[in-house]
C-alpha positions in Angstrom: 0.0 0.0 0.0 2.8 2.8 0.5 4.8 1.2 -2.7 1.3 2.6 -4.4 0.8 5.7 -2.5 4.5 6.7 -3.3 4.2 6.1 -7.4 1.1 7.6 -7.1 2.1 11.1 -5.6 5.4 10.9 -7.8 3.3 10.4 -10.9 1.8 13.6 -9.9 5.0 15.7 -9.5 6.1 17.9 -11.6 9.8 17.5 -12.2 11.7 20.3 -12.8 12.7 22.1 -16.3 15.7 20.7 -18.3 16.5 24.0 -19.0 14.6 27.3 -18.7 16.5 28.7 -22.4 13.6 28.2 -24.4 11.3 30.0 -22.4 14.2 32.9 -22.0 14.6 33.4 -25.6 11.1 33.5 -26.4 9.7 36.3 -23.3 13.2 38.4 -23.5 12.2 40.6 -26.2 9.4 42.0 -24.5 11.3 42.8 -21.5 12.9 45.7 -21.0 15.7 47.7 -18.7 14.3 51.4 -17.6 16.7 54.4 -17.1 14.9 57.4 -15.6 16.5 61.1 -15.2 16.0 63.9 -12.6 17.4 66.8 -11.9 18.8 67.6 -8.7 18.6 71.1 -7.1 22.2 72.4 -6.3 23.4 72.8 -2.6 25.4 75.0 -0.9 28.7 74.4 1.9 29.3 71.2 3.5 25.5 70.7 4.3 26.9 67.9 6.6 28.9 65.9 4.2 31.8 66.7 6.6 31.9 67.6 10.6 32.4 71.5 11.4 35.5 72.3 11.9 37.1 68.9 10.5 40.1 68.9 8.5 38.6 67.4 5.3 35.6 70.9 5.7 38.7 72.5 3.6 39.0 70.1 0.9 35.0 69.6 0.5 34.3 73.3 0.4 37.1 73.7 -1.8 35.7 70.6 -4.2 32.4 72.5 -4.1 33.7 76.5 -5.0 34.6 74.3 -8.3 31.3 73.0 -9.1 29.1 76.9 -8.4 27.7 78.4 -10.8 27.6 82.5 -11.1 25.6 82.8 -7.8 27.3 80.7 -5.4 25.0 77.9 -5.5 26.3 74.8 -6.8 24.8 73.7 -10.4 21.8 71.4 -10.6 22.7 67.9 -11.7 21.2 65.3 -13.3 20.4 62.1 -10.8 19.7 58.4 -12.5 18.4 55.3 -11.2 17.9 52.2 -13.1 14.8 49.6 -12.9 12.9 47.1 -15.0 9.5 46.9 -16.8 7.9 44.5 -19.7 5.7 45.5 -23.2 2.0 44.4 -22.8 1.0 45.1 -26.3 2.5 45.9 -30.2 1.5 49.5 -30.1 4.3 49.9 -27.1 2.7 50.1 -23.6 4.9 49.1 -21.1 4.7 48.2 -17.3 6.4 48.9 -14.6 6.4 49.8 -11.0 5.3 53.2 -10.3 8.9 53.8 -7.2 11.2 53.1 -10.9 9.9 56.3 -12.8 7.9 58.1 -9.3 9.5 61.9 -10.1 11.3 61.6 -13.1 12.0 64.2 -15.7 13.0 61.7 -18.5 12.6 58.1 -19.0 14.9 56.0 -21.6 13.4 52.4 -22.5 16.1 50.2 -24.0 15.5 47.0 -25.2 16.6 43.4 -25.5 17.7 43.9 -29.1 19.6 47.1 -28.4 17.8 49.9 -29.2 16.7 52.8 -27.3 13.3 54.9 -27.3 12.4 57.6 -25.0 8.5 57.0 -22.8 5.8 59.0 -21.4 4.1 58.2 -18.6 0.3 56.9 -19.1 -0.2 56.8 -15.2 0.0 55.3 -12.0 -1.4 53.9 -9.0 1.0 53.8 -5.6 -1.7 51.9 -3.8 -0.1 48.9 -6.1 2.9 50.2 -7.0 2.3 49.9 -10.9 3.0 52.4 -13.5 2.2 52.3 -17.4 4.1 53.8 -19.7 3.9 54.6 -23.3 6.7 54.2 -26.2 6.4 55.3 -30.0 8.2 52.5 -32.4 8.3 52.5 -36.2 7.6 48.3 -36.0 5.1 46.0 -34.3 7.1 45.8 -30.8 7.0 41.8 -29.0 5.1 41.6 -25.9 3.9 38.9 -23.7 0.5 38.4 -22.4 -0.9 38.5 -18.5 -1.5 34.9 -16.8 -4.3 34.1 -14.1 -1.9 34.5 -11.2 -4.9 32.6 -8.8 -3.7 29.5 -10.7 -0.4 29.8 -9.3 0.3 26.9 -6.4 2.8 26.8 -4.0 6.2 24.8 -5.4 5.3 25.9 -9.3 8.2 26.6 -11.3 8.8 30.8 -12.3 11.0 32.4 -13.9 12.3 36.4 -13.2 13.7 38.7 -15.5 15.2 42.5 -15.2 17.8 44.7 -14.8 19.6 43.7 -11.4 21.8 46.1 -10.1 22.4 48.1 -13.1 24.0 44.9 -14.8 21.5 44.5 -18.2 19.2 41.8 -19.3 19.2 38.7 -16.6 17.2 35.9 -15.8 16.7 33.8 -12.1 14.8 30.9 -11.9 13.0 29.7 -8.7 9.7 28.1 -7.5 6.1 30.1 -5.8 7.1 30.1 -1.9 4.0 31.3 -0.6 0.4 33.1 -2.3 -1.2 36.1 -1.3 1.0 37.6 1.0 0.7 41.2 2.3 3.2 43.4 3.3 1.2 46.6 4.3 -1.0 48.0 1.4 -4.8 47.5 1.3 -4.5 45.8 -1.8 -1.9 43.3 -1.4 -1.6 40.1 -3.3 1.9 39.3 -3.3 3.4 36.3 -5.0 6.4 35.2 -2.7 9.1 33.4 -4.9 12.8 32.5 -4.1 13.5 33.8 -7.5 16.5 35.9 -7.2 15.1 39.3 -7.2 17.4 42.6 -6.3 17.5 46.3 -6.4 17.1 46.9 -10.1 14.5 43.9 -11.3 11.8 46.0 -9.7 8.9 46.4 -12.4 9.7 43.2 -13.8 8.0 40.2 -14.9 7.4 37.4 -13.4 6.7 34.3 -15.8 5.5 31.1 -15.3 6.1 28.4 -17.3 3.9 29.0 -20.3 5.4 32.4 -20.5 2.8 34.7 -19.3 3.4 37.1 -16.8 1.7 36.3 -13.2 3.4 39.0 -11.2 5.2 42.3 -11.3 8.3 41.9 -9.4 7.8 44.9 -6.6 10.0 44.0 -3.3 12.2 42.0 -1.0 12.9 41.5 2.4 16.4 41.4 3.4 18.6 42.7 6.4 21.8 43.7 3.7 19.5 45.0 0.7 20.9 41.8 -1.6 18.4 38.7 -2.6 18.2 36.2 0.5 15.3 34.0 -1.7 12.7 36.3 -0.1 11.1 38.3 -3.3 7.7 39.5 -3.8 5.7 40.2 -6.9 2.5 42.2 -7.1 -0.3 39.2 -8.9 -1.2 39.7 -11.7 -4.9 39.4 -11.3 -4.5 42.4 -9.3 -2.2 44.5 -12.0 -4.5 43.8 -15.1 -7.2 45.7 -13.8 -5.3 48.6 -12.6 -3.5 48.9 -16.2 -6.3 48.6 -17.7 -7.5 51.6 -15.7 -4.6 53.4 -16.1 -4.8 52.6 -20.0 -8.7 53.7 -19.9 -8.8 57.2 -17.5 -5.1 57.8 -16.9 -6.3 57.1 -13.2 -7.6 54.4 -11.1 -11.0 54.5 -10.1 -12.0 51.6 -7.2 -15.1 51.5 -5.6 -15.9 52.9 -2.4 -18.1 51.4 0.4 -17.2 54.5 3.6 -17.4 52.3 6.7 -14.2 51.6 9.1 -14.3 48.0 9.7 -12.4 45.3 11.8 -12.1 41.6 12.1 -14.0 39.6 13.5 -12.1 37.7 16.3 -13.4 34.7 18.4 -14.5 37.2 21.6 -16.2 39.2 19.4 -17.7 36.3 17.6 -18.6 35.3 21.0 -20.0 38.4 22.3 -22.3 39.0 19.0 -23.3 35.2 18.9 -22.2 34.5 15.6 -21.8 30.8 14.6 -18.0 32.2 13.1 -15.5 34.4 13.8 -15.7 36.0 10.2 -17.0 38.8 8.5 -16.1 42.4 8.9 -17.1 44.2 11.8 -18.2 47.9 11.2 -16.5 50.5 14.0 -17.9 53.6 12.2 -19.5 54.6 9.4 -18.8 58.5 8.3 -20.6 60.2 5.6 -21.1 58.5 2.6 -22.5 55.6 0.7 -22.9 53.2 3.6 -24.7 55.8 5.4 -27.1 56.6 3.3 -28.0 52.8 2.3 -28.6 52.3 6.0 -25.6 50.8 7.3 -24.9 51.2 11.2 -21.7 51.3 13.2 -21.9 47.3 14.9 -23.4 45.7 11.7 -21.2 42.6 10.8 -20.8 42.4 7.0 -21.8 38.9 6.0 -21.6 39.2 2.2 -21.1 41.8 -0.4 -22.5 41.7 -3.8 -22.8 38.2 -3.6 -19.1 37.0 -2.3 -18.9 35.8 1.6 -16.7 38.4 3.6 -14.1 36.4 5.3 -12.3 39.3 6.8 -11.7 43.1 6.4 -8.7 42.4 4.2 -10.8 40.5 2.0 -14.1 43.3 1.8 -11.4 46.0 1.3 -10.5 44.1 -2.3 -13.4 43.0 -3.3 -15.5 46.4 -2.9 -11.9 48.2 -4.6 -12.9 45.9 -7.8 -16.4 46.5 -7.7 -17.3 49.2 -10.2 -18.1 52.7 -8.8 -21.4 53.7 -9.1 -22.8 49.9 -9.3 -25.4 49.5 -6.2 -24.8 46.4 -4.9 -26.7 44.2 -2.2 -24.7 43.7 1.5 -25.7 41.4 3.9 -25.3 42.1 7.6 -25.9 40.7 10.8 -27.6 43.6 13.5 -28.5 42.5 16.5 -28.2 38.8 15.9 -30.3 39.3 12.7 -29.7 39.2 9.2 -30.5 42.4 7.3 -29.9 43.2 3.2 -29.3 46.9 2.5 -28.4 48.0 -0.9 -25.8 50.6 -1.2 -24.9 52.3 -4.3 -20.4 52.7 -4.3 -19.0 56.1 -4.4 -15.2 56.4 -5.8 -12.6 56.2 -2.7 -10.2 58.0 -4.8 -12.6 60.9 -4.4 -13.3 60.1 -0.8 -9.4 60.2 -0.2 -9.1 63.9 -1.4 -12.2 65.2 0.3 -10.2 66.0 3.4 -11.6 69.2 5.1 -9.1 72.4 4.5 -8.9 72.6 8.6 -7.6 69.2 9.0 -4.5 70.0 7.1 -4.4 73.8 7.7 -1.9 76.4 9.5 -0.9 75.3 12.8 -2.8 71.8 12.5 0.6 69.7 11.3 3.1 69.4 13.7 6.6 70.2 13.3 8.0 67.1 14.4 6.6 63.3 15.4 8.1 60.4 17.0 7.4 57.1 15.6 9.0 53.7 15.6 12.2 55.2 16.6 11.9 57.8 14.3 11.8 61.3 14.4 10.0 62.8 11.3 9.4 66.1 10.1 7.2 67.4 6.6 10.0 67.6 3.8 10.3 71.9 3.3 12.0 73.4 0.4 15.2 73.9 2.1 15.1 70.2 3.1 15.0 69.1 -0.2 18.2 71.2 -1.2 20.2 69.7 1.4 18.9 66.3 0.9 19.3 66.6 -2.8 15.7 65.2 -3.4 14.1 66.4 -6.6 12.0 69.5 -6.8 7.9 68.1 -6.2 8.7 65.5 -4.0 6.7 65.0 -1.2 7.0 62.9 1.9 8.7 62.8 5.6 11.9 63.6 6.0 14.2 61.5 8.9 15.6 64.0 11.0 16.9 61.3 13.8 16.8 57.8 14.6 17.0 55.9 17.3 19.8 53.7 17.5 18.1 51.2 20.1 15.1 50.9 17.4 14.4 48.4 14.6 14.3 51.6 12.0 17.9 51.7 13.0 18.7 48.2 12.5 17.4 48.2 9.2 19.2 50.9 8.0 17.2 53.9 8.5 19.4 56.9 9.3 18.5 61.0 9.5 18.4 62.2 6.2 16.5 59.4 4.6 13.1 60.6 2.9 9.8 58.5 3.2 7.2 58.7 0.7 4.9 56.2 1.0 3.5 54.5 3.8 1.4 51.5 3.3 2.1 51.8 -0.3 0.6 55.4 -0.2 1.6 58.6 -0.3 2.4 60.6 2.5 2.7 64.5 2.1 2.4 65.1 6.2 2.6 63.6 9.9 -1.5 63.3 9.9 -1.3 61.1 6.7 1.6 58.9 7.8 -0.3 58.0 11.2 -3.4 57.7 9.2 -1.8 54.6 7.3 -0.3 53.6 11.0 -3.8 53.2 12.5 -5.2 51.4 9.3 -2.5 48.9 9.2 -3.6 48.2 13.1 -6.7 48.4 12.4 -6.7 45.3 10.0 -4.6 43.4 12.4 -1.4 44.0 10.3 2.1 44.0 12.9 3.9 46.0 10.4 4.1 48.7 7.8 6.3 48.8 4.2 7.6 52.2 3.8 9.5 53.5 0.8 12.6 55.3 1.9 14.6 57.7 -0.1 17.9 58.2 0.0 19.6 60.4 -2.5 17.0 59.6 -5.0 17.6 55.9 -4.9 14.7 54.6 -3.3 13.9 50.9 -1.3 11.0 49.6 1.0 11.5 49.2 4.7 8.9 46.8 6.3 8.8 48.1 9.8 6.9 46.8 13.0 4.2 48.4 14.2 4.7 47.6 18.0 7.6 50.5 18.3 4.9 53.0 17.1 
């Protein structure tokens, strides 16, 4: 009986590829290294570079009188970083992560065969990190297709390609480690693969083995900032229908439900007497469409438009992919009843901008915040000189760190600038502790943030329990 079982499970394996060269030669074409261009304000003495009074402050301010321009400012230069992307379609759209081309003045496609064309950018979306940009060519360009990334199992074979480290056209191979993991953004659907992935195959494909594309190579964990196996790729279920946005309005344009929700947990389960601690608990319900189709704060969301809510992580994808405007039928439990409202979805990219002036006026931002081990102030003009960050970017920037924190231990040091929290931006203190209290909210234990330094920018997954 085990002599069976055993031929019976190997006849089911899959064993692995003789080679992977085939599928390499025939996906390469389509893929693509990105070099994008900004210019850098000029600075002015030391700025830090050097300790007052040192003996090299001579020798820098020296190097510096050399590189002025007419009225003592030093001359604007021109900063580069390097990423990947991949051609969806003949007519020259391209995809890419939205931190590879996020503030650039000019971005330079080159491609597998050799030749170089200059893109614009169609849009983006820094909930999922995915930018789409546009190329002109005189020929048909290759591309390679989307795959169902929900078909994807755990020990499947897939292939990465990209622009590692500035070194060209490269290919790892390596197998799905995990599905639908989430680092901090409310839309996560991460592919986890032990598929070599480094600082420069960001906005890259990931293939499987038909040669379609099932993920969007986005981030890693590591404690040096080189591959340790540990790579994640945006699915592509989730990419397709923001491109296709993007394509369509420029924009993205999810639906928008306006409740605050939680999980349910087994005391709450408990206390509500509900046969299952599932569903998504409703802690407040502002102004919007919720409210006016009836919905209280205490309701437990059963169902929505049909689909069983497991949990809040769950509801919060499934109403972003539901078209705005559609009025849909929820099902909730209040007061140990089941109810159906019908609530018509407003637009939360709308929702997101309809902050009142007073929130955000004079004297409402403070100067300063702490936060897990990090002392943050709203990036001013005269910070963005000294930290050589481009003119119109926003963010936080590091003014100290703690060196007994975990921000410290990854790396983090005063100067840095953070730009997104959560895999969204943040312009001010409010915002960043906004995307703190969410991430806690859904039960998350810690947030990805996308640090700048010097223009070269990286994702720092922080915990939540220093903050």
């Amino acid at each position: 009986m085990v002599l069976i079982l055993s031929q019976s499970l190997m006849a089911h394996a899959r064993g692995a590829p003789e080679s992977f060269a085939d599928l390499a030669e025939r996906v390469s074409p389509a893929v693509v290294n990105i070099t994008t261009s900004t210019t850098v304000a000029g600075r002015t003495g030391p700025q830090g570079i050097v300790p007052e009074g040192s003996p090299f402050e001579d020798f820098f301010r020296e190097f510096q009188d050399r590189n002025r321009n007419g009225n003592g400012d030093s001359a604007p230069r021109r900063s580069s970083a390097l990423g990947s992307g991949f051609v969806i379609s003949e007519d020259g759209y391209i995809v890419t992560n939205n931190h590879v081309i996020e503030g650039a003045d000019e971005i330079m496609i080159e491609f597998f065969e050799g030749f170089d064309l200059p893109a614009t950018l169609v849009g983006t979306d820094p909930n999922t990190d995915i930018a789409v940009l546009k190329v002109e060519a005189d020929n048909p360009l290759k591309f390679v297709s989307f795959g169902n990334s929900d078909e994807a199992r755990v020990g499947d074979w897939v292939m990465a390609m990209g622009n590692p480290l500035g070194q060209g056209f490269s290919v790892s191979a390596g197998i799905v480690s995990a599905r639908n993991r989430a680092l901090s953004g409310t839309y996560d659907d991460y592919i986890q693969t032990d598929a070599a992935i480094n600082r420069g195959n960001s906005g890259g494909p990931l293939f499987n083995m038909d040669g379609d594309v099932i993920g969007v190579n986005t981030a890693i964990l590591s404690p040096n900032g080189g591959s340790i196996g540990i790579g994640f790729s945006m699915a592509s279920n989730v990419v397709t229908r923001v491109v296709d946005q993007l394509k369509e309005f420029g924009e993205t344009r999810r639906g928008w439900l306006g409740v605050r929700i939680q999980d349910v947990t087994d005391d709450v389960a408990e206390a509500l007497a509900l046969a299952e601690a599932k569903g998504a608990l409703v802690s407040d319900v502002p102004e919007g469409p919720a409210m006016d189709g009836g919905m209280k704060a205490g309701d437990v969301i059963l169902s929505f438009d049909g689909v069983d809510v497991q949990d809040t992580r769950q509801l919060v994808r499934t109403v972003a992919n539901t078209p705005v405007g559609k009025t849909v039928r929820v099902v909730v439990n209040r007061d140990g009843e089941t109810q159906t409202l019908k609530i018509t979805l407003g637009r939360r990219e709308e929702a997101e901008t309809a902050i009142p002036a007073s929130a955000e006026g004079p004297g409402a931002e403070p100067q300063e915040v702490e936060t897990m081990g990090l002392t943050l102030a709203p990036l001013t003009d005269e910070m963005r000189d000294e930290l050589s960050v481009p003119a119109g970017t926003d963010g936080l920037a590091v003014t100290a760190v703690d060196e007994a924190s975990q921000a410290f231990e990854k790396g983090l040091r005063a100067g840095d600038v953070i730009t997104e929290a959560g895999q969204s931006t943040v312009r001010t203190v409010a915002e960043l502790q906004d995307r703190i209290d969410e991430a806690k909210e859904e039960g998350r234990k810690s947030i990805l943030l996308l640090v700048r330094r010097a223009g070269d920018p990286r994702f720092v997954a922080l915990g939540l329990d220093e903050g």
